[in-house]
N, CA, C, O and CB atoms as a CASP TS submission, in Angstrom:
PFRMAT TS
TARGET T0000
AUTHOR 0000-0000-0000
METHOD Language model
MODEL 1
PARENT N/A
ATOM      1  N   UNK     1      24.803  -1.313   3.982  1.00  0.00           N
ATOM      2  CA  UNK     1      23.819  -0.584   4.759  1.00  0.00           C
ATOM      3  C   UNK     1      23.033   0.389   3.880  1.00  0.00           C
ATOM      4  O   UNK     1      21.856   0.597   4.175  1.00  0.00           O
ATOM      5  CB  UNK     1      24.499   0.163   5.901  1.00  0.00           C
ATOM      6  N   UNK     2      23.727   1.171   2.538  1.00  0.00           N
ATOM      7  CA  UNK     2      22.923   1.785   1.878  1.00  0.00           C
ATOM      8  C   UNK     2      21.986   1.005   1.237  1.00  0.00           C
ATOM      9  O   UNK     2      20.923   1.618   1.144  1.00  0.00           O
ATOM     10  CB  UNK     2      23.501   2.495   1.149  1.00  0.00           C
ATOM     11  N   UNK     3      21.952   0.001   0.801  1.00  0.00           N
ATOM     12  CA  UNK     3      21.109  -0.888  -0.144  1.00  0.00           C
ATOM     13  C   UNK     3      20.017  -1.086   1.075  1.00  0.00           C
ATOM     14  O   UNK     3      18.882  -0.691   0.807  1.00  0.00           O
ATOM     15  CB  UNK     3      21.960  -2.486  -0.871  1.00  0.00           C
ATOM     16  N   UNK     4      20.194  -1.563   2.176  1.00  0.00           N
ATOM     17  CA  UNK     4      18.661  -1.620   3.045  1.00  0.00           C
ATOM     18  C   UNK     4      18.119  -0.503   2.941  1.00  0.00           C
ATOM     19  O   UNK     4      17.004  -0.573   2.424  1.00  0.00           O
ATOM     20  CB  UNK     4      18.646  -1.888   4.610  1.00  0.00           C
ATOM     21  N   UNK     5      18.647   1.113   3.389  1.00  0.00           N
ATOM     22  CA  UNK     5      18.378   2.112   3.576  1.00  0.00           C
ATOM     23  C   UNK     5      17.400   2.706   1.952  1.00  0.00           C
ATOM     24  O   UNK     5      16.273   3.200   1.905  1.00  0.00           O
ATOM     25  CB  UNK     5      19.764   2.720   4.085  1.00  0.00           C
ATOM     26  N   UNK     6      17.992   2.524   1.248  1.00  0.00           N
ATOM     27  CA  UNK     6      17.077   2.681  -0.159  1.00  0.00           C
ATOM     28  C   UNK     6      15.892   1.875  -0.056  1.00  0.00           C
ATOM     29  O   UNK     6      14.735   2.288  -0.137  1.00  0.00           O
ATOM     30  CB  UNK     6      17.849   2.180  -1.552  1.00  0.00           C
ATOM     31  N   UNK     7      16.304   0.590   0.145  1.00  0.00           N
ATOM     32  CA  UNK     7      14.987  -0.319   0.372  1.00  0.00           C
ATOM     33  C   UNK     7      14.064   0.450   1.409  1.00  0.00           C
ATOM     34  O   UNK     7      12.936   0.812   1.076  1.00  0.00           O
ATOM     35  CB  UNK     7      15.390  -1.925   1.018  1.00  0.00           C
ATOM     36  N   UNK     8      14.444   0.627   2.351  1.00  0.00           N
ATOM     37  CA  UNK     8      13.393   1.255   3.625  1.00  0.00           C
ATOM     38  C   UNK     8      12.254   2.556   2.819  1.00  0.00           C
ATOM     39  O   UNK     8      11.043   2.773   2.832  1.00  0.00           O
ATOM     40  CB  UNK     8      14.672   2.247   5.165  1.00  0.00           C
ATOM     41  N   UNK     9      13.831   3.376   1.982  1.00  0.00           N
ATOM     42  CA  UNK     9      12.710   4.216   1.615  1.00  0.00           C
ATOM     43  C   UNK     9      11.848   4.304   0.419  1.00  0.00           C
ATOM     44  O   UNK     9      10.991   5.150   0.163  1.00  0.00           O
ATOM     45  CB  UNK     9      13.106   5.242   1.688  1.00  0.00           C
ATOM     46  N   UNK    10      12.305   3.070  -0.410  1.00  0.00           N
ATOM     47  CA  UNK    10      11.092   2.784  -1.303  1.00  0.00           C
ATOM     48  C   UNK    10       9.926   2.296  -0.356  1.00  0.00           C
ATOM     49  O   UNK    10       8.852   2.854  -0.131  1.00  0.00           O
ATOM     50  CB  UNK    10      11.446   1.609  -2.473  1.00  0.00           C
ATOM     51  N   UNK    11      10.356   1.266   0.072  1.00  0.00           N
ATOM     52  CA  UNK    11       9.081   0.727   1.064  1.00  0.00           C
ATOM     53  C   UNK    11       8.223   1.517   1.849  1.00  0.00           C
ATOM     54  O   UNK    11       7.084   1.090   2.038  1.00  0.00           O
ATOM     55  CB  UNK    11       9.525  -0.093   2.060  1.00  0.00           C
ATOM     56  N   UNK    12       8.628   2.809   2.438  1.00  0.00           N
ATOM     57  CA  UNK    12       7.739   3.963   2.813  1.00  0.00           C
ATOM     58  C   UNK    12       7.424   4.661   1.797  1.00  0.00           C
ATOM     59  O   UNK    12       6.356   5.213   2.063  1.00  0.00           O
ATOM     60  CB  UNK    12       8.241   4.837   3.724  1.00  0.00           C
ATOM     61  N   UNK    13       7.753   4.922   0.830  1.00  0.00           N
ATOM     62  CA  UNK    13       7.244   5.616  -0.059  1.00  0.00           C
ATOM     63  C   UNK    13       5.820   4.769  -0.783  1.00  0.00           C
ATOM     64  O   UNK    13       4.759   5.380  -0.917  1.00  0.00           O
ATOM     65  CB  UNK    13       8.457   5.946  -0.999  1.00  0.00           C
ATOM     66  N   UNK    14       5.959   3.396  -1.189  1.00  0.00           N
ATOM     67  CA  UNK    14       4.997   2.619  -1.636  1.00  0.00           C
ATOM     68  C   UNK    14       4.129   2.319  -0.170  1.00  0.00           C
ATOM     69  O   UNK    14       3.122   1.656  -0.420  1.00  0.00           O
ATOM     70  CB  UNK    14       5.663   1.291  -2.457  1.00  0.00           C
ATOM     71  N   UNK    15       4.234   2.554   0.890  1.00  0.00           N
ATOM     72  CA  UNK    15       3.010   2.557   1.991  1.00  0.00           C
ATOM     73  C   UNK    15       2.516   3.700   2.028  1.00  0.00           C
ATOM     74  O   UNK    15       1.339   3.877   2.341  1.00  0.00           O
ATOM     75  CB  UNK    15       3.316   2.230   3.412  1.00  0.00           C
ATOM     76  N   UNK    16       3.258   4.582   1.743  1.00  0.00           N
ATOM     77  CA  UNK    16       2.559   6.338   1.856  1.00  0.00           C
ATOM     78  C   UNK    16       2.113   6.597   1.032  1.00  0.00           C
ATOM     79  O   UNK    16       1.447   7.621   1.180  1.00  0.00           O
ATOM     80  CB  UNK    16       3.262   7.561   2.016  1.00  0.00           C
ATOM     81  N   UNK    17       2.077   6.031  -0.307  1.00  0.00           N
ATOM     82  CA  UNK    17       1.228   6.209  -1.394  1.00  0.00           C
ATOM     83  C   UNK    17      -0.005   5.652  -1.458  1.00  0.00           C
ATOM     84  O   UNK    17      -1.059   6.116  -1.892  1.00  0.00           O
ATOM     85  CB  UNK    17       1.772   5.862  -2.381  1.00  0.00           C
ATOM     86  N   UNK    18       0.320   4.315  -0.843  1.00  0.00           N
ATOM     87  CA  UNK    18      -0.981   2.909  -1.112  1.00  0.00           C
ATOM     88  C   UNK    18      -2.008   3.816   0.217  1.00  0.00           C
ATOM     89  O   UNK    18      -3.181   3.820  -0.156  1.00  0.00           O
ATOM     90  CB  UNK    18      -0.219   0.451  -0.454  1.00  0.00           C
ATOM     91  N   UNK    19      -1.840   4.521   1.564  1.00  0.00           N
ATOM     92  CA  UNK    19      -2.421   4.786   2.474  1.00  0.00           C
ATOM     93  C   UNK    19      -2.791   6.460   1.875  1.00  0.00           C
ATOM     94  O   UNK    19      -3.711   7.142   2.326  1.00  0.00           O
ATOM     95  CB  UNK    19      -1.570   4.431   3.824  1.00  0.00           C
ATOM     96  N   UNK    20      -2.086   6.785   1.056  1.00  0.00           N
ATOM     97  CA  UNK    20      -3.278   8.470   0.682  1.00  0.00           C
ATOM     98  C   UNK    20      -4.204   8.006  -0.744  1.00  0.00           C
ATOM     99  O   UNK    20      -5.109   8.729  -1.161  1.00  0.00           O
ATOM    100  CB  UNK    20      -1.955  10.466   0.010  1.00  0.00           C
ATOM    101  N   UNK    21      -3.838   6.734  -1.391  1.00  0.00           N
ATOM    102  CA  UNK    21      -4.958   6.340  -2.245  1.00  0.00           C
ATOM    103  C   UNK    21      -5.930   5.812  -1.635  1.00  0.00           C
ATOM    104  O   UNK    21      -6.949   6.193  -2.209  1.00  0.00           O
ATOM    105  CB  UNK    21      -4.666   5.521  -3.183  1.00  0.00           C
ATOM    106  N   UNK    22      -6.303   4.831  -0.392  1.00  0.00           N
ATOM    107  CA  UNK    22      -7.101   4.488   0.357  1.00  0.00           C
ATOM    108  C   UNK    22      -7.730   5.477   0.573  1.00  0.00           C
ATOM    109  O   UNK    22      -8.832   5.680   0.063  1.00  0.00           O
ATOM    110  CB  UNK    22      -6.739   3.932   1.251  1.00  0.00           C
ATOM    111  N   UNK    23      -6.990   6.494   1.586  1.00  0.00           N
ATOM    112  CA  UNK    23      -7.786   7.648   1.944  1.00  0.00           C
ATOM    113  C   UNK    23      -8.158   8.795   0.843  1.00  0.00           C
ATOM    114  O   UNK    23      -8.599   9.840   1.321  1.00  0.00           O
ATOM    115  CB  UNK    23      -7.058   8.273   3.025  1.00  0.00           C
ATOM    116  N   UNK    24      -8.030   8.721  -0.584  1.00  0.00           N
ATOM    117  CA  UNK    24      -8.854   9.175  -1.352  1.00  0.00           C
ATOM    118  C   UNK    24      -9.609   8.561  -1.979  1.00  0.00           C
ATOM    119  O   UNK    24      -9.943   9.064  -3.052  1.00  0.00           O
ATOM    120  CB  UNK    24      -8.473   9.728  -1.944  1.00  0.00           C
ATOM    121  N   UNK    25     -10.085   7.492  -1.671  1.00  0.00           N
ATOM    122  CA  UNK    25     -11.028   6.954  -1.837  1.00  0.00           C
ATOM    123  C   UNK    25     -12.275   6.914  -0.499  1.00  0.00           C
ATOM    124  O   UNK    25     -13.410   6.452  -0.621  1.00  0.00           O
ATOM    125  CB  UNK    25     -10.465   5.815  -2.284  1.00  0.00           C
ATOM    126  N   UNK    26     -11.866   7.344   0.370  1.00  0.00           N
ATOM    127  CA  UNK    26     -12.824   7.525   1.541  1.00  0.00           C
ATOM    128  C   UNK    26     -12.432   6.456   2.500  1.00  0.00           C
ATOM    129  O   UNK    26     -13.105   6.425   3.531  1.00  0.00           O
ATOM    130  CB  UNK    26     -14.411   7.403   1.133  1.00  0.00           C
ATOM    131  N   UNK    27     -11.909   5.970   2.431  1.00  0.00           N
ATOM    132  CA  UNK    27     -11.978   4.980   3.689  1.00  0.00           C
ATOM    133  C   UNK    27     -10.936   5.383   4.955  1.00  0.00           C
ATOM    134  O   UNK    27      -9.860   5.931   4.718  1.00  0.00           O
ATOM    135  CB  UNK    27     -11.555   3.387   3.134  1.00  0.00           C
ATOM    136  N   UNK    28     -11.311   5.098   6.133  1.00  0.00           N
ATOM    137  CA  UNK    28     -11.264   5.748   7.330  1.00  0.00           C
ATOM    138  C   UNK    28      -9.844   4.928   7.643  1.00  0.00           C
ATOM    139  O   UNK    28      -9.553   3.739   7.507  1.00  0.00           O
ATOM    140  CB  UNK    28     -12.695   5.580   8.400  1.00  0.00           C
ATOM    141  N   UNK    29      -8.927   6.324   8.224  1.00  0.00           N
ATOM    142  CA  UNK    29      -7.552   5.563   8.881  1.00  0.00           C
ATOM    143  C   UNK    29      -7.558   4.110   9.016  1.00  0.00           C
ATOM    144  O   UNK    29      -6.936   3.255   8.386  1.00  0.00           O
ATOM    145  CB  UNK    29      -7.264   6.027  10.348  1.00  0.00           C
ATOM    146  N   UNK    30      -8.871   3.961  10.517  1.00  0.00           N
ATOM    147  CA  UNK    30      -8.721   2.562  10.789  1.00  0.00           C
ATOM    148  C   UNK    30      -8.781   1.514   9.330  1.00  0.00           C
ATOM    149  O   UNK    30      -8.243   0.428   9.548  1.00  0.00           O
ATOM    150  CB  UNK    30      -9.959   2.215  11.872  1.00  0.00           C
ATOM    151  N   UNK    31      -9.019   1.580   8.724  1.00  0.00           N
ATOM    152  CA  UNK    31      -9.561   0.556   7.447  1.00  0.00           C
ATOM    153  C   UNK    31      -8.210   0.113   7.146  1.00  0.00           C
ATOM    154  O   UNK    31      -7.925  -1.053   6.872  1.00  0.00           O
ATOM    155  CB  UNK    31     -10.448   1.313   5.938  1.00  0.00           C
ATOM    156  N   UNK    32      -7.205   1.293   7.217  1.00  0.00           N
ATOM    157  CA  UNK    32      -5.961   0.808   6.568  1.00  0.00           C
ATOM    158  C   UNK    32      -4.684   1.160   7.244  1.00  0.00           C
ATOM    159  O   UNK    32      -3.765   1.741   6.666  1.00  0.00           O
ATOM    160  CB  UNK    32      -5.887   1.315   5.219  1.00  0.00           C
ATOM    161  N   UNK    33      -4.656   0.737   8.662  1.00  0.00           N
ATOM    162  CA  UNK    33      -3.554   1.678   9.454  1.00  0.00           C
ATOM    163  C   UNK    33      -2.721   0.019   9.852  1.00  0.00           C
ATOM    164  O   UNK    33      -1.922  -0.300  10.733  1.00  0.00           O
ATOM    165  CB  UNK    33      -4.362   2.981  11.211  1.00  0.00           C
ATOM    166  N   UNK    34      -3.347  -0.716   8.778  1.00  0.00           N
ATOM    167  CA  UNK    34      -1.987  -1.901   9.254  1.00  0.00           C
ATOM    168  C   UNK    34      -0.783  -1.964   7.866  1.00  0.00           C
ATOM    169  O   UNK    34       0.087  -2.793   7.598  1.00  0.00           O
ATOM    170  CB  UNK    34      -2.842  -3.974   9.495  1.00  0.00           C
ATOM    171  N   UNK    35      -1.125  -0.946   7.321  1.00  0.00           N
ATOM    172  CA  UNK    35      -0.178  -1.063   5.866  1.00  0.00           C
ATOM    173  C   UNK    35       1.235  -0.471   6.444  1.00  0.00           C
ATOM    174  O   UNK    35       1.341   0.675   6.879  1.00  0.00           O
ATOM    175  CB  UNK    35      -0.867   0.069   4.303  1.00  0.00           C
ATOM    176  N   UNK    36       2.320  -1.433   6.384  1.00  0.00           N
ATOM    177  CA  UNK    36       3.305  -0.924   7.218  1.00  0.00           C
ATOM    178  C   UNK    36       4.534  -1.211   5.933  1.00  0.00           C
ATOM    179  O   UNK    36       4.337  -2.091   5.096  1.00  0.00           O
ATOM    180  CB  UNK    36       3.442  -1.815   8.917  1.00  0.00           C
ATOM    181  N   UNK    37       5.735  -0.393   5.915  1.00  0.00           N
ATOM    182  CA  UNK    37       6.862  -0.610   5.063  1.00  0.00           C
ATOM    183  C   UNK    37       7.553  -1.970   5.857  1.00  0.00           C
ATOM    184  O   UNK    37       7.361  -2.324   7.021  1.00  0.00           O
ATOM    185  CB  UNK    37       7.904   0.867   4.954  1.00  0.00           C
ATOM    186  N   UNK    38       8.388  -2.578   4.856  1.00  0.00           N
ATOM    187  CA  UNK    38       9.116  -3.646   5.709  1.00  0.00           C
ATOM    188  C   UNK    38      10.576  -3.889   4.583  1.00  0.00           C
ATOM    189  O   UNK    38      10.532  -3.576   3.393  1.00  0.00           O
ATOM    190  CB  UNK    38       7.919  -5.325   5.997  1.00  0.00           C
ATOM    191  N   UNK    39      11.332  -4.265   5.000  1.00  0.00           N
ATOM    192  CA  UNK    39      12.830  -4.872   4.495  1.00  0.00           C
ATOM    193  C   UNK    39      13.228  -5.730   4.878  1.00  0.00           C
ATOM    194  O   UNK    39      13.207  -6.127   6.043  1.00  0.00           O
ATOM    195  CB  UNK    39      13.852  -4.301   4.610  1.00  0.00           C
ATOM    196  N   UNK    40      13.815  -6.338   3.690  1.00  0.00           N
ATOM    197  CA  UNK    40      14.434  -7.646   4.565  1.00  0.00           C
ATOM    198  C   UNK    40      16.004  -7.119   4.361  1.00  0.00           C
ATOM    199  O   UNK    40      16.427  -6.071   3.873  1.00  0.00           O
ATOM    200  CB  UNK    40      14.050  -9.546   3.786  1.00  0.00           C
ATOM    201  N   UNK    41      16.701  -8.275   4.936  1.00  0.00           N
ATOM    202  CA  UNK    41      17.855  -8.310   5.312  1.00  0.00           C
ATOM    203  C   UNK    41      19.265  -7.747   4.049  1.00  0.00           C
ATOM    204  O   UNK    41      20.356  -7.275   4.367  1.00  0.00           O
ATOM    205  CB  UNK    41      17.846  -9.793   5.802  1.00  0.00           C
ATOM    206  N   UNK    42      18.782  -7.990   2.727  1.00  0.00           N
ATOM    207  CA  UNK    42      19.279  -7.769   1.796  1.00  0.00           C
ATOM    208  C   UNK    42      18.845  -6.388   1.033  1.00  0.00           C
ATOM    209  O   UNK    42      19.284  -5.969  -0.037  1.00  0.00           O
ATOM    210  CB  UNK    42      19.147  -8.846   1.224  1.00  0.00           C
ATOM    211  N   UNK    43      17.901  -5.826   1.849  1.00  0.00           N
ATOM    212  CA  UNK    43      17.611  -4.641   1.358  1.00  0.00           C
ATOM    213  C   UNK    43      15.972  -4.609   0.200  1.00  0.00           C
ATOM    214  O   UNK    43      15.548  -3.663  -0.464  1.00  0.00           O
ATOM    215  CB  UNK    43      19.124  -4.259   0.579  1.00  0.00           C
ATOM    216  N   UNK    44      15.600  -5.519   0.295  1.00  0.00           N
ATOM    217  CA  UNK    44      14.621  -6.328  -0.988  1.00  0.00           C
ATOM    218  C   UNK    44      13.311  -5.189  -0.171  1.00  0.00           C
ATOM    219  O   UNK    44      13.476  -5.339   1.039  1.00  0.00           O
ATOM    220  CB  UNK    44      14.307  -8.847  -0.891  1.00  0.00           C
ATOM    221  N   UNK    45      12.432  -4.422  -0.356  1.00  0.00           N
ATOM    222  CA  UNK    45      11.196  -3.585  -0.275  1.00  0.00           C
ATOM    223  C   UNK    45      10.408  -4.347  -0.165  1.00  0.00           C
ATOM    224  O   UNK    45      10.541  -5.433  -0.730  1.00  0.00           O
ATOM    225  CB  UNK    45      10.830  -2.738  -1.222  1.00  0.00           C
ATOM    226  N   UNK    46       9.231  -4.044   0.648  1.00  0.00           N
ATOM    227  CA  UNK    46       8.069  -5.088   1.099  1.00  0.00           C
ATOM    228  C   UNK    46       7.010  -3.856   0.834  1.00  0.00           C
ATOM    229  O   UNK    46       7.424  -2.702   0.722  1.00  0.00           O
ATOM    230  CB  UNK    46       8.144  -5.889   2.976  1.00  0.00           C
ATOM    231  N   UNK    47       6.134  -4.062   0.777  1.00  0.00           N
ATOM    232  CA  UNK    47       4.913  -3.496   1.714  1.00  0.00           C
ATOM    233  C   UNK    47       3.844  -4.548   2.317  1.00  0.00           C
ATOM    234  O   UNK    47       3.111  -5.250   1.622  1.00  0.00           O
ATOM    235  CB  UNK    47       4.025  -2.452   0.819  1.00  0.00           C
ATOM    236  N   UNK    48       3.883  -4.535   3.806  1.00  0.00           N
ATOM    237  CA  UNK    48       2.543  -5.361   4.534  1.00  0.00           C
ATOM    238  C   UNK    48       1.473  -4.815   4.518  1.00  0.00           C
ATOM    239  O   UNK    48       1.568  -3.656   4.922  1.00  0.00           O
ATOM    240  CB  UNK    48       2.584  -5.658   5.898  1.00  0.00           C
ATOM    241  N   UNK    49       0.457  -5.111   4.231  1.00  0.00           N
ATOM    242  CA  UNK    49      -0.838  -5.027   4.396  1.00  0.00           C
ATOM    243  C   UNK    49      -1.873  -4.992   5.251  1.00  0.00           C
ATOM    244  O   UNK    49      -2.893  -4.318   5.392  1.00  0.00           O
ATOM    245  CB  UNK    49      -1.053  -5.545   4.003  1.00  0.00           C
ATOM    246  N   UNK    50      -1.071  -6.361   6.061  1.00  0.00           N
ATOM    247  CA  UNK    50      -1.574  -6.506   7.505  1.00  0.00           C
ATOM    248  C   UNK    50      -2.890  -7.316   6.981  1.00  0.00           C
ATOM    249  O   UNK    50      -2.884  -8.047   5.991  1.00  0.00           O
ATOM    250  CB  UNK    50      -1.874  -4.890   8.482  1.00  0.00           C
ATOM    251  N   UNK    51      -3.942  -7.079   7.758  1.00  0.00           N
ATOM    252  CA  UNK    51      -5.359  -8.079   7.647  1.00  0.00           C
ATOM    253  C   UNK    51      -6.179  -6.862   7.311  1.00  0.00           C
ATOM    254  O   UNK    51      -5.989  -5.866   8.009  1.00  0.00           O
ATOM    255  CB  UNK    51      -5.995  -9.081   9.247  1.00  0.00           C
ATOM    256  N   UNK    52      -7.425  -6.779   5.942  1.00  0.00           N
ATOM    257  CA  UNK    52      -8.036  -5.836   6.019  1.00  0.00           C
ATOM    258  C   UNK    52      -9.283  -6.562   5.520  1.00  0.00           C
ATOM    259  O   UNK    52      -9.489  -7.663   5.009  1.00  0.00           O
ATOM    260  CB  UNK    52      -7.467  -4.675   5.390  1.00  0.00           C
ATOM    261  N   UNK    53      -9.948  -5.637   5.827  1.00  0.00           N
ATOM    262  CA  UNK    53     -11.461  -5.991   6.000  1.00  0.00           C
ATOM    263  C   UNK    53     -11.727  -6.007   5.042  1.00  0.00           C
ATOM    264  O   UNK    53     -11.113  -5.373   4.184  1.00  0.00           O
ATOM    265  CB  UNK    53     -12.376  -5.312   6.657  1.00  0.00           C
ATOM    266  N   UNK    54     -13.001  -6.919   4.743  1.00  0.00           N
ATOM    267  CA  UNK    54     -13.322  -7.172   2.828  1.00  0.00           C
ATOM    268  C   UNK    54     -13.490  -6.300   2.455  1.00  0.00           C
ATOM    269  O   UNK    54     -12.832  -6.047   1.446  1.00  0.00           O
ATOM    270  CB  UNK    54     -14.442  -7.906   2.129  1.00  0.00           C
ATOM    271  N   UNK    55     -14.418  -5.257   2.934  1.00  0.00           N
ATOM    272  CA  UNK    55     -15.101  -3.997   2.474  1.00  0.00           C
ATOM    273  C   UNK    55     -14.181  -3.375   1.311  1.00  0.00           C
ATOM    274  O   UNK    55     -14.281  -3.047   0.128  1.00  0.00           O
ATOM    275  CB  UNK    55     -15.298  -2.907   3.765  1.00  0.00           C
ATOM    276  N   UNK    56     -12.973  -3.413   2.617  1.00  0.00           N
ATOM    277  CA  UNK    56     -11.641  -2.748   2.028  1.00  0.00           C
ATOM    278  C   UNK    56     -11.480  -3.162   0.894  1.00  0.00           C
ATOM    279  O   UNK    56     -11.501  -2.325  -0.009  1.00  0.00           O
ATOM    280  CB  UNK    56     -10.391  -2.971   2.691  1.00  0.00           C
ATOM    281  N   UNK    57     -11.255  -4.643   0.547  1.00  0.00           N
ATOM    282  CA  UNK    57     -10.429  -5.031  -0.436  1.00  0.00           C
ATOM    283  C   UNK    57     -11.379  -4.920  -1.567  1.00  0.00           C
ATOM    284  O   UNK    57     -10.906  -4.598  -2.657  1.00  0.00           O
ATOM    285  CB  UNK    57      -9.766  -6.400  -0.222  1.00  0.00           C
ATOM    286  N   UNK    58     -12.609  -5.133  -1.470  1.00  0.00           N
ATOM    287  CA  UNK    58     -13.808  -4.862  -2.343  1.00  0.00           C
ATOM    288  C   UNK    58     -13.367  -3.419  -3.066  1.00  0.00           C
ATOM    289  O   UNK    58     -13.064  -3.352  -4.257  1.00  0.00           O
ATOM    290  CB  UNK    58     -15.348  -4.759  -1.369  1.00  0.00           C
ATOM    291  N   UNK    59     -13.378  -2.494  -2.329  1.00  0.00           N
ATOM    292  CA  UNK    59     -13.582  -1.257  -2.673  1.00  0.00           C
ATOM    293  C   UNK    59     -11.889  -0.843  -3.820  1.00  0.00           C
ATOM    294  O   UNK    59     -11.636  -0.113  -4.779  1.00  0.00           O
ATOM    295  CB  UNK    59     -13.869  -0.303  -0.979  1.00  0.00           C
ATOM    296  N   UNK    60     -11.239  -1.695  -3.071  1.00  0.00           N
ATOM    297  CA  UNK    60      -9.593  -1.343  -3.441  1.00  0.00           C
ATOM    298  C   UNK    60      -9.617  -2.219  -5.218  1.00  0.00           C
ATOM    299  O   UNK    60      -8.887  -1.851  -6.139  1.00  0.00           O
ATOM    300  CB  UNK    60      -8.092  -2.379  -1.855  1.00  0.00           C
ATOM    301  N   UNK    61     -10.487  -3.224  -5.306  1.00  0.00           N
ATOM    302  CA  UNK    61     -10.482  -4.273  -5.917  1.00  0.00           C
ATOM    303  C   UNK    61     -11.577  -3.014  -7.242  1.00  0.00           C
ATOM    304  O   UNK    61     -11.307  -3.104  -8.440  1.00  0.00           O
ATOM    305  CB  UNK    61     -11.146  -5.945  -4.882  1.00  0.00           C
ATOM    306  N   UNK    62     -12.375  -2.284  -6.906  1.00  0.00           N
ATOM    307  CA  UNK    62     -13.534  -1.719  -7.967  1.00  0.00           C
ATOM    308  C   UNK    62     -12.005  -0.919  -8.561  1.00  0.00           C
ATOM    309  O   UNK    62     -11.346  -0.931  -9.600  1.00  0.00           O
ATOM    310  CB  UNK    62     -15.318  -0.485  -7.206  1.00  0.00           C
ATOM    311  N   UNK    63     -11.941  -0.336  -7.375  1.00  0.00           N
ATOM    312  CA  UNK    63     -10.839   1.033  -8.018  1.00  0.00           C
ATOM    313  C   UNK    63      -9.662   0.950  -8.872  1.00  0.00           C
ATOM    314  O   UNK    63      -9.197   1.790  -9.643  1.00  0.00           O
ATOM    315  CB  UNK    63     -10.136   1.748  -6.928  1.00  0.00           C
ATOM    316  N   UNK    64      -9.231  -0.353  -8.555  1.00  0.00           N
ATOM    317  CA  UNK    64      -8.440  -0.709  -9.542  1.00  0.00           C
ATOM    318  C   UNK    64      -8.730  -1.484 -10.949  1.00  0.00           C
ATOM    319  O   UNK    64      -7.912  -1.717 -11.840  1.00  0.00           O
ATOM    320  CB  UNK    64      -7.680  -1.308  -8.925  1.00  0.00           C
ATOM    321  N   UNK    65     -10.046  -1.803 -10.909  1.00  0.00           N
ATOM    322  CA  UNK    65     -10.903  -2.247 -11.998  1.00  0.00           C
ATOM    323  C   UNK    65     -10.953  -0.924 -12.648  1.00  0.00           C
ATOM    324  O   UNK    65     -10.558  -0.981 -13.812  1.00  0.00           O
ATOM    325  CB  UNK    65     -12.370  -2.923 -11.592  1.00  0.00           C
ATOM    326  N   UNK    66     -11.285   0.149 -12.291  1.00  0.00           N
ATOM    327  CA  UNK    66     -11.753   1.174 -12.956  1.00  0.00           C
ATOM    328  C   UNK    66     -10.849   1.627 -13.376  1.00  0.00           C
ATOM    329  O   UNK    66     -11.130   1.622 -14.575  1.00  0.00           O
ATOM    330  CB  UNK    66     -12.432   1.977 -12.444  1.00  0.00           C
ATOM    331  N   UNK    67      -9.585   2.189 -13.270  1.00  0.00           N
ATOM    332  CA  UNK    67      -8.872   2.390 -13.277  1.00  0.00           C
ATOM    333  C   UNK    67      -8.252   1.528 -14.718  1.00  0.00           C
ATOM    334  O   UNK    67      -7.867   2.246 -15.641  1.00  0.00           O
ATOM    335  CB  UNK    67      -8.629   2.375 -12.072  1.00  0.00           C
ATOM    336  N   UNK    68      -8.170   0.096 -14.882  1.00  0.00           N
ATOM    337  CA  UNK    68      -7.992  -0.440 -15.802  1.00  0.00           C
ATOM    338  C   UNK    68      -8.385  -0.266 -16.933  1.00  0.00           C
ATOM    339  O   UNK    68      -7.779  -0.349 -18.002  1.00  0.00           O
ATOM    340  CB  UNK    68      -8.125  -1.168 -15.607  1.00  0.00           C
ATOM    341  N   UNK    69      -9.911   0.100 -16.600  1.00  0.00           N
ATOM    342  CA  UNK    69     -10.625   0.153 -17.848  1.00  0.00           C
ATOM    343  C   UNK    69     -10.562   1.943 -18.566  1.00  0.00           C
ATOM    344  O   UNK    69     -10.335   2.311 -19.719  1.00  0.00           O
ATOM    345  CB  UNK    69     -12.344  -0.439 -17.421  1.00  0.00           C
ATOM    346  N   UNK    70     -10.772   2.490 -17.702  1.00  0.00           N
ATOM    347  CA  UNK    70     -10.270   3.642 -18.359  1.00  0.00           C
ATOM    348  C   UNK    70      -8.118   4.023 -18.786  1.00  0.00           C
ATOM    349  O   UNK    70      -7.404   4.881 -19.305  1.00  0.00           O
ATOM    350  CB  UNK    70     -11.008   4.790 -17.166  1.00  0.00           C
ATOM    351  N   UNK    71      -8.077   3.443 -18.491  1.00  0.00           N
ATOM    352  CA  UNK    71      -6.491   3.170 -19.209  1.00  0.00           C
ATOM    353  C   UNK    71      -6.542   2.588 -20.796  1.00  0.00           C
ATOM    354  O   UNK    71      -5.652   2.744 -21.632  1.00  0.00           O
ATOM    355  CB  UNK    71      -5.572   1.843 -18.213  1.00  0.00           C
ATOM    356  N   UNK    72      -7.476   2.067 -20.934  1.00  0.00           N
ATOM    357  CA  UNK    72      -7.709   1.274 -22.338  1.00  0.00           C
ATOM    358  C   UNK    72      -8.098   2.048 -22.903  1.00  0.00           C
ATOM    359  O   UNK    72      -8.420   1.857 -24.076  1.00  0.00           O
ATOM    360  CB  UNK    72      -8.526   0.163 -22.546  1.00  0.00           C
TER
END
């Protein structure tokens, strides 16, 4: 039961991160309020995504471009 329980809270921790980088990037709750933590049975960390709008993934897709390139 501890091994799911760790899992749960990585998995909220990597949705609560991925949902205040969205929202510092500007995009509105709704854009990203299907990003949900998930576990499976063995304790293994998920994060869902849910369905998001291109805009979204466009915008998620620059930021992490940029991001790349200034790392170099």
């Amino acid at each position: 039961m501890q091994t799911w329980r760790d899992g749960w809270a990585r998995a909220t921790e990597a949705a609560d991160a991925l949902r205040a980088a969205l929202a510092a990037l500007g995009l509105p709750e709704a854009a990203w309020n299907g990003i949900r933590p998930h576990v499976t049975q063995t304790g293994r960390p998920y994060v869902d995504l849910g369905t998001l709008q291109a805009h979204v993934v466009e915008q998620i897709a620059e930021a992490v471009r940029a991001a790349t390139v200034s790392v170099r």
